[in-house]
N, CA, C and O of each residue as an XYZ file, in Angstrom:
444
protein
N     -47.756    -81.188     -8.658
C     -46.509    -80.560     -9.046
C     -45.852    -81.454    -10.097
O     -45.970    -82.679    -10.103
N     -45.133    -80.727    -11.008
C     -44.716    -82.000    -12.146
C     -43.768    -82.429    -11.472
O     -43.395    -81.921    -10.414
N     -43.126    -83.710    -12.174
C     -42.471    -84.145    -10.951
C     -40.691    -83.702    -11.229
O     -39.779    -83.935    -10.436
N     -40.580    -83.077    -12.461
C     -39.094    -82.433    -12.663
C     -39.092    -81.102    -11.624
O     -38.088    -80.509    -11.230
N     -40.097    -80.885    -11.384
C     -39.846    -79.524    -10.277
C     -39.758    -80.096     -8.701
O     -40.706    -80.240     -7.929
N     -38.458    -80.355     -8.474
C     -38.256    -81.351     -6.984
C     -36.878    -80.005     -6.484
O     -36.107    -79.421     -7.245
N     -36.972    -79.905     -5.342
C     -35.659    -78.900     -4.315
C     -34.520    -79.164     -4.926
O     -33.819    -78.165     -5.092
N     -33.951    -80.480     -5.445
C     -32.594    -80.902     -6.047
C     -32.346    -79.793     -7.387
O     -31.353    -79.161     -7.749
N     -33.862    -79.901     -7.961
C     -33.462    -79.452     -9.423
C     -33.410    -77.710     -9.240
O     -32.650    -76.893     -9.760
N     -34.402    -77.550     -8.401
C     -34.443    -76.255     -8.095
C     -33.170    -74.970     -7.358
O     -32.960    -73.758     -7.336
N     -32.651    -76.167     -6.887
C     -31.394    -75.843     -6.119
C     -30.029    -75.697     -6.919
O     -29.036    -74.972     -6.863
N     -30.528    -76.856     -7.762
C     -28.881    -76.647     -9.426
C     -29.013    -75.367     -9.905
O     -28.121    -74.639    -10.339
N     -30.477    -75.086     -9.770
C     -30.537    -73.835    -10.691
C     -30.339    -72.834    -10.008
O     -30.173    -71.854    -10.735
N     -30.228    -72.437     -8.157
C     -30.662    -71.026     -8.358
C     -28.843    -71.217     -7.978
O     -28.266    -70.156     -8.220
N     -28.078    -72.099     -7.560
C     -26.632    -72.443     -7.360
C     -25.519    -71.889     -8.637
O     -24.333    -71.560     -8.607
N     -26.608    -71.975     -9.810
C     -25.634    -72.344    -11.031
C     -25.608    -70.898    -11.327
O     -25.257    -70.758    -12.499
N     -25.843    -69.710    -10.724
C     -26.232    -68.204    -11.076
C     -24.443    -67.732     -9.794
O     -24.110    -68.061     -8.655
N     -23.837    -66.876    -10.864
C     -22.443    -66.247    -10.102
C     -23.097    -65.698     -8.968
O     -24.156    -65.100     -8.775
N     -21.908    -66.179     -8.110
C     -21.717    -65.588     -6.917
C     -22.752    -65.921     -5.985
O     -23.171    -64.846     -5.556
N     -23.395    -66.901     -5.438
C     -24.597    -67.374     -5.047
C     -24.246    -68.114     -3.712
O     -23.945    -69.307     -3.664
N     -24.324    -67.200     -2.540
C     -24.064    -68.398     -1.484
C     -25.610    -68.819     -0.714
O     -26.679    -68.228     -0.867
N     -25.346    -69.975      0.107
C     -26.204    -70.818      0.332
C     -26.317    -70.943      1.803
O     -25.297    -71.327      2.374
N     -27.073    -70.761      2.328
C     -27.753    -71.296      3.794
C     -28.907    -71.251      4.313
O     -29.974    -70.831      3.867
N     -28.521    -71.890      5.667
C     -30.339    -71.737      6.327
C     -29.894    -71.619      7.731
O     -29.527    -72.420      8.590
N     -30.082    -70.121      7.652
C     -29.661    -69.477      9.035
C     -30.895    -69.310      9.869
O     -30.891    -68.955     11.047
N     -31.860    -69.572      9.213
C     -33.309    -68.999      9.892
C     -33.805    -70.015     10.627
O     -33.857    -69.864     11.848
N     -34.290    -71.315      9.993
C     -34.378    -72.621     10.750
C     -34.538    -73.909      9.445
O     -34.784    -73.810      8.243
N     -34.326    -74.849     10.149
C     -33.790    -76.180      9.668
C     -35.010    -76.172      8.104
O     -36.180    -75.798      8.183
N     -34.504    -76.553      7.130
C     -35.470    -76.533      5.688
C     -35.753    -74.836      5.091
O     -36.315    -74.576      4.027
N     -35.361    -74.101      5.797
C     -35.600    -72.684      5.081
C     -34.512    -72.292      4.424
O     -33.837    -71.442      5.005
N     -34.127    -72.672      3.346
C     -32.768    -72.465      2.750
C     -32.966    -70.991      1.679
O     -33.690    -70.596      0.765
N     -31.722    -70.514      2.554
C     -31.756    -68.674      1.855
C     -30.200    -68.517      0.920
O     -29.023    -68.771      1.176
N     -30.943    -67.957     -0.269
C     -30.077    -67.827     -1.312
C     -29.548    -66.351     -1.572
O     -30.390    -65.475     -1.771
N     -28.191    -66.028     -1.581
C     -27.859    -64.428     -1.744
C     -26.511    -64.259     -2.813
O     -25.812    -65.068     -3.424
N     -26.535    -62.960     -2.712
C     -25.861    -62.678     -3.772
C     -25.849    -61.265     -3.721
O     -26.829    -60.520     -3.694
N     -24.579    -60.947     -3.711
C     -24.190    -58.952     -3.452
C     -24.511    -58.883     -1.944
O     -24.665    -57.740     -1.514
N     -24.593    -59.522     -1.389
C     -25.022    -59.496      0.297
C     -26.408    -59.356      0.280
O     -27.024    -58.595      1.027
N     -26.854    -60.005     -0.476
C     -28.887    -59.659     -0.770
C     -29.223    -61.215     -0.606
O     -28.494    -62.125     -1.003
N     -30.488    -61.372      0.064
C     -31.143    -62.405     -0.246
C     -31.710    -62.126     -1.533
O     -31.740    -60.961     -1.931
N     -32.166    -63.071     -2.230
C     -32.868    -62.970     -3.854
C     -33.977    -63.950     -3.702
O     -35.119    -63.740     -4.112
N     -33.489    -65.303     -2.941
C     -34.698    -66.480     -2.619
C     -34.371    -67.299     -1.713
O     -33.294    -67.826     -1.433
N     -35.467    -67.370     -1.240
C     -36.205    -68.224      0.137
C     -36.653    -69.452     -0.636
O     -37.313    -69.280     -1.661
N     -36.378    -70.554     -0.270
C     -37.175    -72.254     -0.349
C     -37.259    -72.754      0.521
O     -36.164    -72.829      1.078
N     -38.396    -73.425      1.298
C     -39.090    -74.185      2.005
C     -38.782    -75.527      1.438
O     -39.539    -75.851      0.523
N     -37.768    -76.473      1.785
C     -37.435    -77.266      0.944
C     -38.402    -78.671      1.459
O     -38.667    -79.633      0.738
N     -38.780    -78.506      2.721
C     -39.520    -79.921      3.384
C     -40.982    -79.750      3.092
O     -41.683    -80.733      3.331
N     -41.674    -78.475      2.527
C     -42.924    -78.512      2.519
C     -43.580    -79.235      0.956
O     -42.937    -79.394     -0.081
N     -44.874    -79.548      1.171
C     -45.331    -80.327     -0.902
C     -46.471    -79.641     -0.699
O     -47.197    -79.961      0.242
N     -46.707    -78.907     -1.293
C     -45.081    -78.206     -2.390
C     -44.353    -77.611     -1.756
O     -44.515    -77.389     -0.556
N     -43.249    -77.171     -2.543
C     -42.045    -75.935     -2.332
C     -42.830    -75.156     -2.346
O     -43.790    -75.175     -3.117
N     -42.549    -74.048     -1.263
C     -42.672    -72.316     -1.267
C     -41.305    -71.732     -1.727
O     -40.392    -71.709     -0.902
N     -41.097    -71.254     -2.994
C     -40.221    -69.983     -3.401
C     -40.501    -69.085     -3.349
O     -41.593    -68.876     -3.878
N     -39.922    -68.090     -2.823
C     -40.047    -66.882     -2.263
C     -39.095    -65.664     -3.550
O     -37.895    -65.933     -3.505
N     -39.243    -65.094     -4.052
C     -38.166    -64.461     -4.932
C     -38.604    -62.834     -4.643
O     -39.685    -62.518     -4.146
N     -37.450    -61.783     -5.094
C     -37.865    -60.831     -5.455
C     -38.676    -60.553     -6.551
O     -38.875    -61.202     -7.578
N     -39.036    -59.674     -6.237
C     -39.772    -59.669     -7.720
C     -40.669    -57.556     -7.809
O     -41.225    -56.981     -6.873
N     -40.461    -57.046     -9.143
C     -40.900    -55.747     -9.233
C     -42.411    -56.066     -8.905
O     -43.141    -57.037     -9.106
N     -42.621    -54.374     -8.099
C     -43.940    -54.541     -7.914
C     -44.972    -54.504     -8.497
O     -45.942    -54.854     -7.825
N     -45.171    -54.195     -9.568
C     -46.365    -54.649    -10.852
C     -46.090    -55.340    -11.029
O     -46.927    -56.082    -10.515
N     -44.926    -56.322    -11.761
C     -44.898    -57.642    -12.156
C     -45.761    -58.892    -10.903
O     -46.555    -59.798    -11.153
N     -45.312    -58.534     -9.865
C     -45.953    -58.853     -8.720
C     -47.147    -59.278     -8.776
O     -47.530    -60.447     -8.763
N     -47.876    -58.130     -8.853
C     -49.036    -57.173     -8.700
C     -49.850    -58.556    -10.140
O     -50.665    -59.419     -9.813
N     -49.487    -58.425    -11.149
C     -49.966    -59.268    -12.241
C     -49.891    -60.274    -12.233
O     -50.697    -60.958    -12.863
N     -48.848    -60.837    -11.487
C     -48.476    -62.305    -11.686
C     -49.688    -63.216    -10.327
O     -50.195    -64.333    -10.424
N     -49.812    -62.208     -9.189
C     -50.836    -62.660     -7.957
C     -52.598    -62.707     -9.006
O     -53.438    -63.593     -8.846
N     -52.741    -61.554     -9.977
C     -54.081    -61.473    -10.164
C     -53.746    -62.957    -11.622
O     -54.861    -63.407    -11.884
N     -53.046    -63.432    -12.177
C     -52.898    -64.149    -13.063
C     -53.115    -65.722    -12.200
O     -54.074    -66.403    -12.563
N     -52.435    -66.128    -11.351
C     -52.152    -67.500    -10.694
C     -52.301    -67.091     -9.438
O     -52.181    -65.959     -8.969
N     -52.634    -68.323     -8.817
C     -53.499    -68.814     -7.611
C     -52.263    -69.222     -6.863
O     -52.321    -69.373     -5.642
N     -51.705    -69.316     -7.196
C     -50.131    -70.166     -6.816
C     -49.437    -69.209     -6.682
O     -48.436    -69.617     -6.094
N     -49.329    -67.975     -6.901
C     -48.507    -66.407     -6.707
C     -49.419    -65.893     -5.617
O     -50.650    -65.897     -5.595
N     -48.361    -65.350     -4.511
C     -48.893    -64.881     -3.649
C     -47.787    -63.505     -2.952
O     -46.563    -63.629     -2.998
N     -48.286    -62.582     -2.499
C     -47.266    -62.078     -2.044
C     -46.432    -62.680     -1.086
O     -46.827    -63.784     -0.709
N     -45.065    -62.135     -0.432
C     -43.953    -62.376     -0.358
C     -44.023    -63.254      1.402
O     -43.589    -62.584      2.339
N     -44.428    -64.324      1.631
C     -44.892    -64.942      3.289
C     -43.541    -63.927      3.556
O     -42.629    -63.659      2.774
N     -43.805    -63.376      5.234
C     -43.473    -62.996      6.093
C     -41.836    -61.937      5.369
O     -40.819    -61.604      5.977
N     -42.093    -61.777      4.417
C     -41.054    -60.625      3.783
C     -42.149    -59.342      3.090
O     -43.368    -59.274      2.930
N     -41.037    -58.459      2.811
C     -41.824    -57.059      2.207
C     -42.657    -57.394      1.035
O     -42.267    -57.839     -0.044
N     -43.780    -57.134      1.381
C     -45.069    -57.422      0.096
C     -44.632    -56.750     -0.753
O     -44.149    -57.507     -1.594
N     -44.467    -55.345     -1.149
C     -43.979    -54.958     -2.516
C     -42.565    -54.846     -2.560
O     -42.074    -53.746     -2.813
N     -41.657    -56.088     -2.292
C     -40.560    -56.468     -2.796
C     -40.263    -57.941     -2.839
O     -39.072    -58.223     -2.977
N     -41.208    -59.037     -2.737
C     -41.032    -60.190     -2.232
C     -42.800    -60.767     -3.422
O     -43.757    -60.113     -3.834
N     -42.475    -61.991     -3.522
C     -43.301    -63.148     -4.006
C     -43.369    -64.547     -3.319
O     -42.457    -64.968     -2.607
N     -44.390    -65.163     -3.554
C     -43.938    -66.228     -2.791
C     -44.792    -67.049     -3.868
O     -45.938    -66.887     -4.286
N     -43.821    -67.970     -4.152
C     -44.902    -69.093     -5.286
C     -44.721    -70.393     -4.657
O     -43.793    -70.900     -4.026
N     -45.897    -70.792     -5.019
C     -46.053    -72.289     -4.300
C     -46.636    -73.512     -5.593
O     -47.733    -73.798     -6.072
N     -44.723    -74.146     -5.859
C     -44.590    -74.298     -7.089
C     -45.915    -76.081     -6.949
O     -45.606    -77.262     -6.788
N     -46.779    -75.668     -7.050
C     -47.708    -76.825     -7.632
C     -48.225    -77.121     -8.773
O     -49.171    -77.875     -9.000
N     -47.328    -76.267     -9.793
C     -47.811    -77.041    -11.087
C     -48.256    -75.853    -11.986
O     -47.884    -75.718    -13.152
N     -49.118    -74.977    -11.305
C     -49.579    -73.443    -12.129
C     -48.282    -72.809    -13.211
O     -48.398    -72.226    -14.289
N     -47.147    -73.158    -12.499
C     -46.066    -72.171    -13.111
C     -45.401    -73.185    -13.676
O     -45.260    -74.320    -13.220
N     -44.959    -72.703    -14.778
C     -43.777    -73.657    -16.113
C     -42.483    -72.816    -15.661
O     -42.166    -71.671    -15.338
N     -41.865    -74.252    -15.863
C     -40.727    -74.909    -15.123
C     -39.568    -73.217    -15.486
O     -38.760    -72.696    -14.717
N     -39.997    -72.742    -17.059
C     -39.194    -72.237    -18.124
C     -40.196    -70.423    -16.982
O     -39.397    -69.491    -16.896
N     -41.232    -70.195    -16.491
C     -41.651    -69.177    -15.996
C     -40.580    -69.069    -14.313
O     -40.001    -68.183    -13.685
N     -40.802    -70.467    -14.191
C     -39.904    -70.279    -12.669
C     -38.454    -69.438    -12.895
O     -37.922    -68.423    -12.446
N     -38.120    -70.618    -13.982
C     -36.657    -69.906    -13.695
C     -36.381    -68.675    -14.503
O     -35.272    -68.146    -14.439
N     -37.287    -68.218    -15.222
C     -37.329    -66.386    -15.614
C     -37.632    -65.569    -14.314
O     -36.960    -64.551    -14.145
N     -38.385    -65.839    -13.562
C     -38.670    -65.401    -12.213
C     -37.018    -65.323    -11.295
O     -36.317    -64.361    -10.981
N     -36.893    -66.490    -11.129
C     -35.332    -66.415    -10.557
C     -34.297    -65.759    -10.779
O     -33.585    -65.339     -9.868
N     -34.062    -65.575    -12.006
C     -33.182    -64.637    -12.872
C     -33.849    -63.164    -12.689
O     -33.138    -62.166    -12.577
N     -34.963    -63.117    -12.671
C     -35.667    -61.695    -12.252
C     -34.884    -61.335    -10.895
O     -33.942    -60.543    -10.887
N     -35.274    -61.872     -9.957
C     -35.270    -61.875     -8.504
C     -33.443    -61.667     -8.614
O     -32.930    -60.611     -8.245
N     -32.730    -62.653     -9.086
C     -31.156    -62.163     -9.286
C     -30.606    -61.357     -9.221
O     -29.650    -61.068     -8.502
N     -31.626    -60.352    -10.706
C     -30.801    -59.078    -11.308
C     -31.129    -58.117    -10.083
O     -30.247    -57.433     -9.564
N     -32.538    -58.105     -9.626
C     -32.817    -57.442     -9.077
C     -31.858    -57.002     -7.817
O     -31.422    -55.873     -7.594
N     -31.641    -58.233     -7.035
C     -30.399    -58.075     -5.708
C     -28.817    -57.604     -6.161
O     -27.868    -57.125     -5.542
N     -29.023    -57.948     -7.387
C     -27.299    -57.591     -8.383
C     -27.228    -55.703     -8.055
O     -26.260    -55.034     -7.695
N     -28.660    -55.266     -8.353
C     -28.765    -54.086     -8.502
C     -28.379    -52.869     -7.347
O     -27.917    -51.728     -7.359
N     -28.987    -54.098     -6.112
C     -28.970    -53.339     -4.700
C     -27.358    -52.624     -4.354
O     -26.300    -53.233     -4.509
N     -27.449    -51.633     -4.008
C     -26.294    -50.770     -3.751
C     -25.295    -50.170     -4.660
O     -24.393    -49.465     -4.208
């Protein structure tokens, strides 16, 4: 994993997006990120690597799993509404956080 992709940095970023609250209601290191009353992303903050979890459309999905080894569908959330990347290095830093902003608009949208 490069080593600028660490939970701290990852966390400025998905924090620094309006309206973004923060917890881990599920269990200790599973920190869930929402917004409009939506989750948008899941981080596994104790595991090496990070698991990010984002929304994500389902072809984009669909392309991004047959592209990288490191894209996987969504652990233990809706497969065609959920991703799960397991940031080890496959994905640029500048792809993550287009992904995040994906996953954003997407929960912005809900309702």
């Amino acid at each position: 994993m490069p080593k600028e992709i660490n939970f701290f940095k990852l966390n400025k970023r998905l924090v620094s997006l309006k309206d973004v609250l923060v917890s881990e209601p599920y269990e200790e290191g599973l920190v869930v990120y929402v917004t409009n009353d939506e989750m948008f992303a899941l981080v596994t903050k104790n595991k090496d690597p990070i698991n990010l979890s984002l929304r994500c459309d389902k072809n984009l999905g669909l392309l991004l799993q047959k592209k990288y080894e490191s894209v996987m569908s969504g652990h233990r959330l809706n497969k065609n509404k959920w991703i799960t990347l397991v940031l080890s290095g496959q994905l640029s830093l500048d792809d993550i956080y287009d992904l995040i902003v994906h996953s954003y608009n997407l929960a912005k949208e809900i309702k």
